[in-house]
MARVEX-676676 format. One record per residue: residue in three letters; x, y, z of N, C-alpha, C in turn. Coordinates in steps of 0.2 Angstrom, whole numbers, padded with zeros to 4 digits, always signed. Each point is the difference from the previous one (the first is absolute). Layout:
<rs>
AlaXYZXYZXYZ/...
</rs>
This chain:
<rs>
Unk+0071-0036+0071-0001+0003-0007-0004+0007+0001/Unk+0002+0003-0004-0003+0008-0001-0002+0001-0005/Unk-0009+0000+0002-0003+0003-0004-0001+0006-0004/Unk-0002+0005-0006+0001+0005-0002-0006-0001-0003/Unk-0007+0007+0006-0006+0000-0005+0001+0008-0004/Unk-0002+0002-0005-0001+0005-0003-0005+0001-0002/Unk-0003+0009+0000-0006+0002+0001+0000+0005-0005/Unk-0005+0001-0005+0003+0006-0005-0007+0004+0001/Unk+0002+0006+0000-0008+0003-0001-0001+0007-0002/Unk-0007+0003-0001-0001+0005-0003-0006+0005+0000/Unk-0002+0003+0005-0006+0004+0001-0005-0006+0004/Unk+0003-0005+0006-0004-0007+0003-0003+0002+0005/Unk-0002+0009+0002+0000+0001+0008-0007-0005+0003/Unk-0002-0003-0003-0006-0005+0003+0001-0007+0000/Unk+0005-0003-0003+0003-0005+0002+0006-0003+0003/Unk+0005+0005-0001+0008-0001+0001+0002-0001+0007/Unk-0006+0002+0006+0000-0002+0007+0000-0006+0002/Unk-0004-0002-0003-0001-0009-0001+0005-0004-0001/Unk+0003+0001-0006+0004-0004-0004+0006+0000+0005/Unk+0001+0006+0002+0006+0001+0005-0001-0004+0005/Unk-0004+0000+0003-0002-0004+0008-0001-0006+0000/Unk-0003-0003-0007+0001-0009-0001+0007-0002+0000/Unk+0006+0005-0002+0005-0002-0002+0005+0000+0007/Unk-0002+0008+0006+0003-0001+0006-0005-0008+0004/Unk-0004-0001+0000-0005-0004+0003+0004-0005-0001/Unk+0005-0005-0005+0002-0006-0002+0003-0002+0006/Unk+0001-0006+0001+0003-0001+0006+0008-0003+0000/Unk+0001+0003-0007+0008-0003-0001+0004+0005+0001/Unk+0005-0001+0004+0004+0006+0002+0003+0004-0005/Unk+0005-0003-0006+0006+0001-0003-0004+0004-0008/Unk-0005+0005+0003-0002+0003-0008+0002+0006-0001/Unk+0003+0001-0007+0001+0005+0000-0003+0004-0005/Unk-0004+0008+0001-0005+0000-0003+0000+0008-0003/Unk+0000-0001-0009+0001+0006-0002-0005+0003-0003/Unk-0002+0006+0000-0003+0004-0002+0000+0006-0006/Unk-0003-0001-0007+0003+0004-0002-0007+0004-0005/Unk-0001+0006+0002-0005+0004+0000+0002+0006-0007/Unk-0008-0001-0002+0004+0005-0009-0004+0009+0000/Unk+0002+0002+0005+0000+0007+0004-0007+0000+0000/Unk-0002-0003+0005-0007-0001+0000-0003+0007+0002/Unk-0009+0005-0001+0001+0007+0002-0007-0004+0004/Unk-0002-0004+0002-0008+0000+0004+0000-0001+0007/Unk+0008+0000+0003+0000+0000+0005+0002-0008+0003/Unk+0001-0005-0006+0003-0004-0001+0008-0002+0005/Unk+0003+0004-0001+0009+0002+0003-0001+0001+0005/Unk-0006+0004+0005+0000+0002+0007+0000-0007+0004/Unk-0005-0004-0004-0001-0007+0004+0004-0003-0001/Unk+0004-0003-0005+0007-0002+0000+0005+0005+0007/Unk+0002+0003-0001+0006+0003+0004-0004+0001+0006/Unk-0006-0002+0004-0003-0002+0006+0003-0006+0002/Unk+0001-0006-0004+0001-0006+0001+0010+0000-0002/Unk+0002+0006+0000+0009+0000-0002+0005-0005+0003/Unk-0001-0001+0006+0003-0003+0005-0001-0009+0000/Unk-0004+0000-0005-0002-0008-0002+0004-0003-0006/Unk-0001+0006-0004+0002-0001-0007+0007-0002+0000/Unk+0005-0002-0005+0005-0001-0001+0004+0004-0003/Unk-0003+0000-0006+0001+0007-0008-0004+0002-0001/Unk+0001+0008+0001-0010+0004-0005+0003+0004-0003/Unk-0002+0001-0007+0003+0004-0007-0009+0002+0000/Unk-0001+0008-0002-0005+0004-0001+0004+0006-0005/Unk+0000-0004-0006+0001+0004-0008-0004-0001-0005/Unk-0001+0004-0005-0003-0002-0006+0005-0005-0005/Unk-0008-0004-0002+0004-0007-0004-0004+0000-0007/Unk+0003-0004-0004-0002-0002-0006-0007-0007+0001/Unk-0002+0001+0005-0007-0005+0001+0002-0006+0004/Unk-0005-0004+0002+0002-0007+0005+0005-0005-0002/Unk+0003+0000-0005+0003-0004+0001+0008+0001-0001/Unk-0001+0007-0002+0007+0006+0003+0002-0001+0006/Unk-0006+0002+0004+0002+0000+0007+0000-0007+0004/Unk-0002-0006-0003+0002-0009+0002+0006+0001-0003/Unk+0003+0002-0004+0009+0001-0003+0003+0000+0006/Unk-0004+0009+0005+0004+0004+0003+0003-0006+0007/Unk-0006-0001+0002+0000-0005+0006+0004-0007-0002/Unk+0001-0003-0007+0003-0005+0001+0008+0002-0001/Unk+0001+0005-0001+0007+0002-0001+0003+0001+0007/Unk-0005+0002+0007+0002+0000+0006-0001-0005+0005/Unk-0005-0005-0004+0001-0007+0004+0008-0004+0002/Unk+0000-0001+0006+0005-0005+0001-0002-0004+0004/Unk-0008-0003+0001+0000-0006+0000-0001-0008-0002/Unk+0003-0004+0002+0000-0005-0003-0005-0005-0004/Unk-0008+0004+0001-0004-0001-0003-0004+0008+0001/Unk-0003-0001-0008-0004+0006-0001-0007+0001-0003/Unk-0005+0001+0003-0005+0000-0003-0004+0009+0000/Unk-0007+0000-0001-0005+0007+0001-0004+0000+0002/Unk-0003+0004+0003-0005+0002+0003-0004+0007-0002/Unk-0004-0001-0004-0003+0006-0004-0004+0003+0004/Unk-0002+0007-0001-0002+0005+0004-0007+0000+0003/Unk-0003-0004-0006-0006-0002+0000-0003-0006+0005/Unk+0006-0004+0001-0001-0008+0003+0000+0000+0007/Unk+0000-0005+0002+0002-0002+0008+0003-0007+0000/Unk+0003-0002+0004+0001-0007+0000-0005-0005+0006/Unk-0002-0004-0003-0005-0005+0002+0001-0001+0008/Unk+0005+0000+0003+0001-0001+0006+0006+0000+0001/Unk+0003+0002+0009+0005-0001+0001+0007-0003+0001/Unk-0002-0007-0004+0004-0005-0001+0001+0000-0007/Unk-0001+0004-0005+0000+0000-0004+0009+0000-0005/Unk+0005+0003+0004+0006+0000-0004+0003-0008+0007/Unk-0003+0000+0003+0006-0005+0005-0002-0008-0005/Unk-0007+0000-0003-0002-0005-0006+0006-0003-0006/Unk+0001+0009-0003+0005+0001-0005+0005-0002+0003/Unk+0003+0001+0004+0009-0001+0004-0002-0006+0001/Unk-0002-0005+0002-0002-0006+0003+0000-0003-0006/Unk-0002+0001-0006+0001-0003-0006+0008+0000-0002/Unk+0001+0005-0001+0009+0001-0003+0006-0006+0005/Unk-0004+0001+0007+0005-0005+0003-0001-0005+0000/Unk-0007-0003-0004+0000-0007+0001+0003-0002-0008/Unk+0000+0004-0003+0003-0003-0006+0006+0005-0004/Unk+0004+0002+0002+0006+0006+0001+0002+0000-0010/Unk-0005-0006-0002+0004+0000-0007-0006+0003-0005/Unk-0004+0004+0002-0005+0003-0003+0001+0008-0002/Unk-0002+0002-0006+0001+0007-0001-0004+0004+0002/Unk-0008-0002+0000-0005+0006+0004-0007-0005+0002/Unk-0004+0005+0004-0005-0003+0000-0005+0005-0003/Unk-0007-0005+0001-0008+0004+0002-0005-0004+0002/Unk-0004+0004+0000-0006-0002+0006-0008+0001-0003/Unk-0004+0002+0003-0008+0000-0001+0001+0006+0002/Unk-0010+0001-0002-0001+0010+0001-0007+0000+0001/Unk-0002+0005+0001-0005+0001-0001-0002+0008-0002/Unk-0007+0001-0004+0000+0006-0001-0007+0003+0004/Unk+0000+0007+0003-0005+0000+0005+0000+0007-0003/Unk-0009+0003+0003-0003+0004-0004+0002+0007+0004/Unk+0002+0005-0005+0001+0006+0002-0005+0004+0007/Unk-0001-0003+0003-0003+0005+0005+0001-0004+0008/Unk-0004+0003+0004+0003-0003+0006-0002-0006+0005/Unk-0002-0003-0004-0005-0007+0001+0005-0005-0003/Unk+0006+0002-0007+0005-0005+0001-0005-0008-0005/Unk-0004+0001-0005-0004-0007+0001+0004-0003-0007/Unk+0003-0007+0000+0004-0003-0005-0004+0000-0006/Unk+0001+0003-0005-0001-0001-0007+0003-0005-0003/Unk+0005+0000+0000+0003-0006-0005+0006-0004+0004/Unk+0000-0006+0001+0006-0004+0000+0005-0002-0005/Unk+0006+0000+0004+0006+0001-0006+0005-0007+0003/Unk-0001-0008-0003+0002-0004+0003+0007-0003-0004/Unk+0006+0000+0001+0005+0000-0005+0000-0006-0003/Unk+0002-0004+0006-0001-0008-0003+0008-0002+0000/Unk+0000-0005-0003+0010-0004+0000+0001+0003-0006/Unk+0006+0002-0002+0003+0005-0004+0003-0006-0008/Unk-0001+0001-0005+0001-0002-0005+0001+0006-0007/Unk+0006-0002-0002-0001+0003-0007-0003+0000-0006/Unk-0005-0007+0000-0006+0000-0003-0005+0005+0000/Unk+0001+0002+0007-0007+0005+0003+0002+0004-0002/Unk+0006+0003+0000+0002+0007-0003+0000+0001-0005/Unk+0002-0004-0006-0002+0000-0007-0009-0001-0002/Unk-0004-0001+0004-0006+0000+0001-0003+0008+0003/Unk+0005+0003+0003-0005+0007+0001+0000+0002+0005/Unk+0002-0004+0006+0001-0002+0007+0005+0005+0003/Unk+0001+0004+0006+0006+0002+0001-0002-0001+0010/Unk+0005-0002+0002-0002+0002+0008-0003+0007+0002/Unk-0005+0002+0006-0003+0006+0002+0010+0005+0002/Unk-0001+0004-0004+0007+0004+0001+0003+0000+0004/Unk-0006+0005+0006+0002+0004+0006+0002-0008+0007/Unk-0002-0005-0003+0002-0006+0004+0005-0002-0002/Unk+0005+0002-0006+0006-0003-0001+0006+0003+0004/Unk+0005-0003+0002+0008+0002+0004+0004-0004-0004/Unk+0006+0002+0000+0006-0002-0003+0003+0001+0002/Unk+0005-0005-0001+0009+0004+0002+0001+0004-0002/Unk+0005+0004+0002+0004+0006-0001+0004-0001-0008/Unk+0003-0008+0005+0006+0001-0006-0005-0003-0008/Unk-0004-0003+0001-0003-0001-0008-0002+0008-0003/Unk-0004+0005+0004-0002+0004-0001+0008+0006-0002/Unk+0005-0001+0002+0006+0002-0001+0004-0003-0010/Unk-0001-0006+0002+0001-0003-0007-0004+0001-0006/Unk-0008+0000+0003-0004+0000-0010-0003+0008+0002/Unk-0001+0005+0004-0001+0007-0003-0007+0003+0004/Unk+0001+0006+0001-0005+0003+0001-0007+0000-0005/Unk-0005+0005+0002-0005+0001-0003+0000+0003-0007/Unk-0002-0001-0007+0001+0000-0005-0006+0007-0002/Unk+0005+0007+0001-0005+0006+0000-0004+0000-0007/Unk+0000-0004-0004+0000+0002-0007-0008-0002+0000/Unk+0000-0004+0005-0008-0004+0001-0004+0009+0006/Unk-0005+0000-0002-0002+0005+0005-0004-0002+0007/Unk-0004-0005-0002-0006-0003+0003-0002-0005+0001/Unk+0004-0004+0000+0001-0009-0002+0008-0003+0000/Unk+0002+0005+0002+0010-0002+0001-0001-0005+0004/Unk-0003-0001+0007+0001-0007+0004-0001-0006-0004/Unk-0005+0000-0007-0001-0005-0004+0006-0003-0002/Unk+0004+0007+0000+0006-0002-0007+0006-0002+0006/Unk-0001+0002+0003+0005+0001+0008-0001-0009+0002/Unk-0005-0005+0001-0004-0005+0002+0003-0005-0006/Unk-0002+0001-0006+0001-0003-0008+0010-0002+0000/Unk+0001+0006+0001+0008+0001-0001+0002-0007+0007/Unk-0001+0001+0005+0001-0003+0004-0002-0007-0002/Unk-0004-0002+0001-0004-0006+0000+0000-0006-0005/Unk+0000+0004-0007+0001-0003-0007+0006+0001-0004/Unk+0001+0006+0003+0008+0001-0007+0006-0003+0006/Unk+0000+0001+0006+0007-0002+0004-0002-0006+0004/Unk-0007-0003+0000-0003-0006+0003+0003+0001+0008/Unk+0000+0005+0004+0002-0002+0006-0003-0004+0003/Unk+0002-0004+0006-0006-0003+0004-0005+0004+0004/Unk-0004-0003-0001-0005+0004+0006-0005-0006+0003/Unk-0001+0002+0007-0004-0005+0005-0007+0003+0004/Unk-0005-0002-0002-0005+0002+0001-0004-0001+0008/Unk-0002+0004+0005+0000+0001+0007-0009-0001-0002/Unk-0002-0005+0002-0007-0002+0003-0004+0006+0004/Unk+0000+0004+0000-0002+0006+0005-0001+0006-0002/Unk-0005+0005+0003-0001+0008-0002+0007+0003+0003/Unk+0002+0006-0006+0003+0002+0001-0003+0009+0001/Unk-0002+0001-0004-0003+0007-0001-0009+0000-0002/Unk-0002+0007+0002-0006+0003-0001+0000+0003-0004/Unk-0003+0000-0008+0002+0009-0003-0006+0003+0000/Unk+0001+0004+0001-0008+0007+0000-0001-0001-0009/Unk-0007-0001+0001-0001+0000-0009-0003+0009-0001/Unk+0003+0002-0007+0002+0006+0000+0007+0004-0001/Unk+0003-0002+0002+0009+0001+0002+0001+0000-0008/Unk+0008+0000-0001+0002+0001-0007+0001-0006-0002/Unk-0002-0008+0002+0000-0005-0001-0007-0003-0001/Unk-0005+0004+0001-0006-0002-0003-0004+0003-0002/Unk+0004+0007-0002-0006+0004-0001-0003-0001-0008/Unk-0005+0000+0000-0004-0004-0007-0001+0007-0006/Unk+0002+0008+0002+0000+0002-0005+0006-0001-0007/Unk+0006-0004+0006+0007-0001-0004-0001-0007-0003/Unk-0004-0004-0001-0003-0008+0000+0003+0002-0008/Unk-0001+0003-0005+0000+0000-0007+0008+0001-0003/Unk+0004+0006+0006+0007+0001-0001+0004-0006+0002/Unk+0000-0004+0006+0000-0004+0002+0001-0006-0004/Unk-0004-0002-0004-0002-0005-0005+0005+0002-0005/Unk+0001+0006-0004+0003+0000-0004+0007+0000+0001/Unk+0003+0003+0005+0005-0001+0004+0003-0007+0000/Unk-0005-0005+0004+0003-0005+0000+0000-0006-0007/Unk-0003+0005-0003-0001-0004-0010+0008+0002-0002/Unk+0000+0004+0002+0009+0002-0002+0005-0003+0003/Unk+0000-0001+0007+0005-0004+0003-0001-0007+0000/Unk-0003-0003-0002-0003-0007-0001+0006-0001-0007/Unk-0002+0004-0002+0003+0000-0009+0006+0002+0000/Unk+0003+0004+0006+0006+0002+0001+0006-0007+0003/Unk-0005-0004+0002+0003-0005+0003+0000-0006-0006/Unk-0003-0002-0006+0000-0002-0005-0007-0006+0002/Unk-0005+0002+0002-0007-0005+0003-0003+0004-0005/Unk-0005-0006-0001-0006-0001-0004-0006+0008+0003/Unk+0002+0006+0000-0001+0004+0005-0010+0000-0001/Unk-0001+0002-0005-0007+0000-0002-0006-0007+0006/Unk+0004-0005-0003-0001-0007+0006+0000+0000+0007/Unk+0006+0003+0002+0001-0001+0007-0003+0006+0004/Unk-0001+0007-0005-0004+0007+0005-0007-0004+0001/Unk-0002-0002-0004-0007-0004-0002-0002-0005+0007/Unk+0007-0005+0001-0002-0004+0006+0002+0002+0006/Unk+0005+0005-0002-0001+0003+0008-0004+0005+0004/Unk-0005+0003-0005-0004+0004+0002-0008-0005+0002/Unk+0001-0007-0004-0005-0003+0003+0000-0003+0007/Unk+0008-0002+0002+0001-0002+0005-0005+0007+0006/Unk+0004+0005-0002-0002+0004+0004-0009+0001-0001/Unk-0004-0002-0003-0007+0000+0000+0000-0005+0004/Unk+0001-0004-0002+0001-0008+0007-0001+0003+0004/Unk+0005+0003+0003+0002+0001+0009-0007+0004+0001/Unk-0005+0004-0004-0003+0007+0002-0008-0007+0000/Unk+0001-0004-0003-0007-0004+0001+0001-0005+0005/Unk+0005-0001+0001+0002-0009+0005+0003+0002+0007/Unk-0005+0004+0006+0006+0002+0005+0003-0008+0006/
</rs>
């Protein structure tokens, strides 16, 4: 089975070394691993194109924002599962995709998975702030506000071929609409892996707390776009997320 992780990034020169070396570091042979950089100018590209001979596909063009260039790289995936790896993260340890593969072949009839996370603090001490525990996957829980940790979801290819890319019209919260679409409107399967999958750096463009209020209104829209009680579910889903910040 051939994995496909993608990396999107944009001015990361303090992280994007990392995120690469978690990804060669995995101990699964069959990955295929794409990069796709939104003309970075800090010096970003040099440290990419240091690591070339690892990479699979590297695109370094300007893009219409993150979830343009998650477009770009899934347009060049042809592996039979695909998940990401943000520029920001690492993954949890080295067994971390031979986990994922391990799950598809024990149950060959499933559409995707995800995993556990944690989020760890921006400096070089690494200290857990927030635990991120998925749980068994239910459609109840998504009508409730719930979504799996993103950067720990994989999918097949061919679902990913059937229901569609990332939805540009969203700026800041597309993987909501990207996760909702999947989950609620096409009900795919999904099989939940008892295990860390990812690290995220808190700060990144997935927790950064100045965008907390765009964010919110963002997901008020896409909640509503999918025909949910939106005002109610932004509500419990943001409580969930106070949960995780009090309960580690």
């Amino acid at each position: 089975m051939r994995v496909t992780i993608i990396t999107v990034c944009y001015n990361r020169k303090a992280t994007i070394a990392n995120a690469m070396k978690s990804v060669f570091e995995q101990n699964y042979p069959n990955i295929e691993y794409i990069i796709v950089d939104g003309n970075s100018t800090d010096g970003t590209k040099e440290i990419i194109e240091s690591y070339r001979d690892k990479i699979t596909h590297y695109i370094s063009e300007p893009d219409k924002g993150m979830y343009d260039a998650i477009n770009k790289g899934l347009q060049l995936a042809t592996g039979d599962v695909i998940g990401l790896m943000h520029s920001d993260d690492e993954f949890y340890d080295d067994k971390a995709i031979n986990k994922i593969v391990a799950r598809f072949i024990y149950d060959p009839s499933i559409d995707g998975v995800y995993g556990d996370g944690v989020y760890v603090s921006n400096d070089t001490e690494g200290r857990m702030i927030r635990n991120r525990i998925g749980g068994a996957f239910s459609l109840q829980k998504v009508k409730s506000g719930w979504l799996p940790l993103h950067p720990t979801v994989y999918l097949k290819k061919t679902i990913i071929d059937k229901y569609g890319l990332y939805n540009l019209d969203f700026k800041i919260a597309s993987d909501t609409e990207f996760l909702l679409r999947y989950l609620y409107k096409y009900k795919i399967k999904m099989n939940y892996i008892n295990a860390y999958i990812v690290k995220m750096r808190m700060g990144g463009m997935s927790t950064n707390t100045k965008r907390a209020f765009e964010v919110l209104c963002e997901d008020y829209k896409i909640y509503k776009y999918h025909g949910l009680a939106a005002f109610r579910v932004v509500f419990l889903k943001k409580s969930i997320a106070l949960k995780q910040y009090l309960v580690h």
